[in-house]
C-alpha positions as CSV (number, residue, x, y, z in Angstrom):
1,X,125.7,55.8,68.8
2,X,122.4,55.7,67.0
3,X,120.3,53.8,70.0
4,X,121.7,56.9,72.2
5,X,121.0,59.7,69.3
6,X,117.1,58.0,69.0
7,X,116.6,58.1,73.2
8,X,117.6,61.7,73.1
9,X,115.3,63.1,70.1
10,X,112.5,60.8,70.5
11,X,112.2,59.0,73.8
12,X,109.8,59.6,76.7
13,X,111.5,62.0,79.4
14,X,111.4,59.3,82.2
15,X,113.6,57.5,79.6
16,X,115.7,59.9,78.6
17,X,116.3,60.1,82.5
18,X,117.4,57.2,83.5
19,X,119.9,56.8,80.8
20,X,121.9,59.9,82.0
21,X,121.6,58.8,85.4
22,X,123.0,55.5,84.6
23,X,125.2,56.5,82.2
24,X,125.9,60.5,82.7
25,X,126.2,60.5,86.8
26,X,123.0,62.5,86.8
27,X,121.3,62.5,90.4
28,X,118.6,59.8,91.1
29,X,116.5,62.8,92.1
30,X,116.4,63.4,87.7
31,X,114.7,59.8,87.5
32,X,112.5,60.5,91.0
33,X,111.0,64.3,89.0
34,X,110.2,62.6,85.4
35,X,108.6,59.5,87.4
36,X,106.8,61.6,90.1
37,X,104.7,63.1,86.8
38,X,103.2,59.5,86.3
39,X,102.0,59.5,90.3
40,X,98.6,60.5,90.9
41,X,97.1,62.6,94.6
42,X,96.0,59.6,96.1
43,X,100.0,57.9,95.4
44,X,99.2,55.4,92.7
45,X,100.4,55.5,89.4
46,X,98.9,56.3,86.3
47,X,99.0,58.3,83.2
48,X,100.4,55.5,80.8
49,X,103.5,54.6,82.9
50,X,102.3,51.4,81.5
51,X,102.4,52.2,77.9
52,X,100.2,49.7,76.7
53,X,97.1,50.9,79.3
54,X,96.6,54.5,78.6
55,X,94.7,54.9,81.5
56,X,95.2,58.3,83.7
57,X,93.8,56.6,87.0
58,X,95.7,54.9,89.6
59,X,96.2,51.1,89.4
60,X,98.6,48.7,90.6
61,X,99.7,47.6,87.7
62,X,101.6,51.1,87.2
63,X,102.1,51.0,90.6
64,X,104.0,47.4,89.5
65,X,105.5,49.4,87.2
66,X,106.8,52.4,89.4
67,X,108.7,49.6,91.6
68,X,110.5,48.2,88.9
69,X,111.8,51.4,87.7
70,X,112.7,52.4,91.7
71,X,114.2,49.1,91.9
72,X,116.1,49.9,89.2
73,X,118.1,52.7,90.3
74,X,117.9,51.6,94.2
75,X,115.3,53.9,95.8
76,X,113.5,52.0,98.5
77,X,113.3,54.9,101.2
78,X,110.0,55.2,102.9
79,X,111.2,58.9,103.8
80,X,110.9,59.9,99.9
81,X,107.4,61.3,99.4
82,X,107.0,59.5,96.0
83,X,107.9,56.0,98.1
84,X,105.8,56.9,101.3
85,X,102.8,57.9,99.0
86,X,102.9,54.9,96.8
87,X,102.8,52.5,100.1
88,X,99.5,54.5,101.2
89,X,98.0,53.6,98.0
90,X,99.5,50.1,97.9
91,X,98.0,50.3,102.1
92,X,94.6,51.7,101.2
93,X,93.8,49.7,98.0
94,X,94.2,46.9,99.8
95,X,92.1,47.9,102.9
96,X,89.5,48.1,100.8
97,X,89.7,45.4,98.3
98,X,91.2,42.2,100.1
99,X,93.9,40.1,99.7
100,X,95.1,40.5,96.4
101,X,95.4,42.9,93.8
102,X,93.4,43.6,90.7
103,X,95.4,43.2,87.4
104,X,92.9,45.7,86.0
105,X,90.6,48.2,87.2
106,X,87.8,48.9,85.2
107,X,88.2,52.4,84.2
108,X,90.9,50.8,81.9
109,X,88.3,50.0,79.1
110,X,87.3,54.0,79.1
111,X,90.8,54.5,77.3
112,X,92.9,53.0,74.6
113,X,94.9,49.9,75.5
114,X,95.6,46.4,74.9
115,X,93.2,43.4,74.7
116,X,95.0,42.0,77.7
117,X,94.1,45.5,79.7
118,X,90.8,44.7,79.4
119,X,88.7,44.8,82.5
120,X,86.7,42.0,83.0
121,X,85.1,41.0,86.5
122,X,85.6,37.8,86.2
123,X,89.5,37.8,85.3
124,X,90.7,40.4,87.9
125,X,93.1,39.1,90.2
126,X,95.2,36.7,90.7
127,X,97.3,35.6,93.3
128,X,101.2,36.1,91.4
129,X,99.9,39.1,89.1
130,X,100.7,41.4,90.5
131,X,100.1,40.9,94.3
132,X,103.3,38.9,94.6
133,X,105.5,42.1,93.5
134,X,103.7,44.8,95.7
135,X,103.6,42.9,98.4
136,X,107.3,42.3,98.3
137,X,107.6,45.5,97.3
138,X,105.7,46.6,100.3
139,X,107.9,44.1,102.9
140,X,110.9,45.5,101.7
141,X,110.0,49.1,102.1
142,X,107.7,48.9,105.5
143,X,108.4,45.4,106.8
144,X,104.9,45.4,107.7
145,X,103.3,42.6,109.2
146,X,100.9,41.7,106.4
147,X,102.7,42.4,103.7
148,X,104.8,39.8,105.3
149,X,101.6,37.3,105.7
150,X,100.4,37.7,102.3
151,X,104.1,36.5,101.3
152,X,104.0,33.4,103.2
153,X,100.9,32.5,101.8
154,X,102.3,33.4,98.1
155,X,104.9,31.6,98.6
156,X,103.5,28.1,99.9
157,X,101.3,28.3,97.0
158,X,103.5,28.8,94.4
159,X,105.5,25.4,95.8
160,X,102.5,23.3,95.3
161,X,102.1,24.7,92.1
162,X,103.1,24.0,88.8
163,X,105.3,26.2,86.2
164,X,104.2,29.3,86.2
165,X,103.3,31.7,82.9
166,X,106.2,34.6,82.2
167,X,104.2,37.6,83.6
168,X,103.2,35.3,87.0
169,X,107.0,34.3,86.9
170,X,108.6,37.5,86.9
171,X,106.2,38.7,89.7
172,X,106.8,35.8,91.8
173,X,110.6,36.4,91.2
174,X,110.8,39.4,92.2
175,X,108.8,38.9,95.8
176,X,111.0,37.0,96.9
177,X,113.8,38.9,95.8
178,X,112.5,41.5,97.9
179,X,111.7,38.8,100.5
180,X,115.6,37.9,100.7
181,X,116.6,41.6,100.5
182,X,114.3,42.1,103.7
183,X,116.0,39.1,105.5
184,X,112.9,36.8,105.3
185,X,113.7,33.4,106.0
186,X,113.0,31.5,103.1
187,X,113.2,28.0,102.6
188,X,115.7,25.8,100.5
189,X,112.7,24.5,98.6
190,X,111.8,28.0,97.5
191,X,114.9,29.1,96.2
192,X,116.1,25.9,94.4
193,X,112.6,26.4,92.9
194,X,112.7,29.7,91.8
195,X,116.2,29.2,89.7
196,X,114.7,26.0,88.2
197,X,111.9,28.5,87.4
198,X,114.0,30.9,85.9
199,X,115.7,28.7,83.9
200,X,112.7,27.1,82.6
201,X,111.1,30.4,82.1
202,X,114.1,31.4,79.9
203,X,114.0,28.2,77.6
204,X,112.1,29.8,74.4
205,X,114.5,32.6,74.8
206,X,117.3,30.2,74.7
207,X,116.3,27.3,72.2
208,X,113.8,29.2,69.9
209,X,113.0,32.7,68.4
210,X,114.4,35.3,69.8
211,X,112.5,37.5,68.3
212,X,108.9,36.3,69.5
213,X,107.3,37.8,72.9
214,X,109.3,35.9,75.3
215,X,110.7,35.8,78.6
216,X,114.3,37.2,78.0
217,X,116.8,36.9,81.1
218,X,117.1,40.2,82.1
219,X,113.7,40.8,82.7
220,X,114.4,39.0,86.3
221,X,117.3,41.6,86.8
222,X,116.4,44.9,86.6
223,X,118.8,45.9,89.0
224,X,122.0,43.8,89.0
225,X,122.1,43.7,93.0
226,X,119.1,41.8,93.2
227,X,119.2,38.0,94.4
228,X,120.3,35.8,92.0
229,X,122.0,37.6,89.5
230,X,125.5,36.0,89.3
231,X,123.2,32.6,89.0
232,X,122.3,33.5,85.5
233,X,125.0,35.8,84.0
234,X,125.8,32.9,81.6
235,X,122.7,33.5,79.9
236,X,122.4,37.3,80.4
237,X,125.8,37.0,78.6
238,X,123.8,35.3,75.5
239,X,121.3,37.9,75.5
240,X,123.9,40.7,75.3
241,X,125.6,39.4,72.8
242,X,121.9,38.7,70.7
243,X,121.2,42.3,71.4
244,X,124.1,44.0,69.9
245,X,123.4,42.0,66.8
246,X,119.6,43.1,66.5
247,X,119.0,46.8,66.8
248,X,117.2,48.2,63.6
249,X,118.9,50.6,61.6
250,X,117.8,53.4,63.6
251,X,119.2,52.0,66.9
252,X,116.0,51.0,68.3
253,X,114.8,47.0,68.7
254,X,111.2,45.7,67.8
255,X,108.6,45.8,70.0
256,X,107.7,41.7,69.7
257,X,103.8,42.3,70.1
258,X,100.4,43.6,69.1
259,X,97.5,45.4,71.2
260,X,95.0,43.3,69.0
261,X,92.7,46.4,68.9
262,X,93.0,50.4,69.0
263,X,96.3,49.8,66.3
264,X,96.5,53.3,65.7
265,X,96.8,54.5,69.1
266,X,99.5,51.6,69.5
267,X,101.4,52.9,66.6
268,X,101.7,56.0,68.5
269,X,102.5,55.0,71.8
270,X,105.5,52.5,70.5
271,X,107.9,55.0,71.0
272,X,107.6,54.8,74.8
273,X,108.2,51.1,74.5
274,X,111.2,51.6,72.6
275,X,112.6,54.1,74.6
276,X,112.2,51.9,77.5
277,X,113.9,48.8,75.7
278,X,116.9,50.9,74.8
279,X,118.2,52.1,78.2
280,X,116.9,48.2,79.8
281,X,119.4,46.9,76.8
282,X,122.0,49.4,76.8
283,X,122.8,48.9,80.3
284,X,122.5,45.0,80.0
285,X,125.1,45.5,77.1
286,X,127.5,47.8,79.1
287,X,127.4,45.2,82.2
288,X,127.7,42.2,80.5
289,X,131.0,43.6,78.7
290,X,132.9,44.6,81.4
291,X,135.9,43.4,82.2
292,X,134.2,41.6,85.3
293,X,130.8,40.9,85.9
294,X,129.8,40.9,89.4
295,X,127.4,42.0,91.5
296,X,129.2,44.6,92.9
297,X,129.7,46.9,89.7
């Protein structure tokens, strides 16, 4: 298969990785080694785990990005150094800096990244992106107290809000699928929101081109036991079926977007996105075509 042939000869090693644990019964401890090598002394995460922020320092945006990828393959056990090290970060950043998260840190603009890694002072933090993930993230690992607080208040804010942007969606989705995971009680309200959300959120994907930067389904799922999945397989089902129709020749798919500055340096770094795309779509193929799609598989 040409997608697999391209992962193996040019994808990053993290990559490369989790495809043969997914697909080659490789231990989770083959994933845990390649993504340990992103994780700075201090337990954040750095080094370009975000590909578009080239960035060697700790920040919690990689640090958003480490819990995806241990979400993905299930590894939410304090007792693993690379867990219990990221939660002292996730602990100690936020001793220091308040309530919520910074999107960017400002060593960011000492390095090659996109316009939208920019560090400005007066855009850095928000209360969705990406406090809303760690902090979930953090509950579900710790169930500490304030984790737990920070949550509540999250969540009461995002029901008086309005629809939420993609990036602040899939944040917000995913605390309080760590939220329910971690037996939070969470209101009716809240949930029926959060599907209306998702639905919403998936609409450009649905009714217009496919091939723009847009939300696509399975960005909500990136492990198919999380909350919610059977909700939307309908449409995970349309974006399986658009994927196997849209790989380039090679077996990769395009990366939909620009870093509007440094173009060279993001010529180079595409790779690591399209590694990444290929083992998030292979796996979205391979579920969606089996014989029966359920959570449990």
């Amino acid at each position: 298969m040409k997608s697999i042939d391209w992962l193996m000869s040019h994808g990053r090693p993290l990559d490369i990785a989790r495809f043969k644990y997914h697909f080659e019964n490789a231990s989770v401890s083959v994933v845990l080694e390649e993504l340990r090598k992103f994780q700075n002394a201090d337990g954040g995460f750095g080094h370009g785990l975000e590909p578009d922020v080239r960035n060697p320092d700790s920040s919690p945006i990689a640090c958003w990005v480490a819990t995806e990828l241990l979400t993905e393959i299930s590894c939410w056990n304090k007792q693993l150094d690379i867990v219990s090290d990221l939660v002292a970060y996730l602990s100690n950043t936020q001793h220091k800096e308040g309530h919520w998260f910074k999107s960017c840190i400002e060593s960011n603009n000492d390095y090659p990244r996109a316009i939208w890694w920019n560090y400005d002072p007066d855009k850095n933090s928000g209360i969705y992106n990406p406090s809303a993930a760690l902090y979930g993230f953090l509950f579900l690992v710790t169930n500490d107290f304030q984790a737990k607080k920070r949550l509540e208040e999250i969540f009461t804010y995002f029901l008086a809000d309005g629809d939420l942007e993609m990036h602040d969606l899939n944040v917000l989705v995913r605390a309080v699928q760590y939220a329910w995971m971690a037996d939070m009680e969470l209101s009716d309200a809240l949930i029926d929101k959060v599907k209306k959300q998702i639905r919403r959120g998936c609409k450009d994907f649905s009714e217009g081109d496919r091939l723009d930067y847009v939300l696509r389904p399975s960005v909500f799922f990136p492990n198919f036991h999380l909350p919610f999945f059977l909700d939307f397989i309908d449409i995970l089902k349309v974006e399986s079926v658009w994927l196997m129709e849209t790989p380039n020749a090679d077996g990769t798919w395009p990366v939909p977007w620009n870093w509007y500055q440094f173009e060279d340096e993001f010529e180079k770094i595409k790779p690591e996105w399209m590694s990444d795309m290929i083992v998030k779509n292979l796996r979205l193929i391979h579920r969606m075509n089996k014989e029966s799609v359920d959570v449990q598989g």
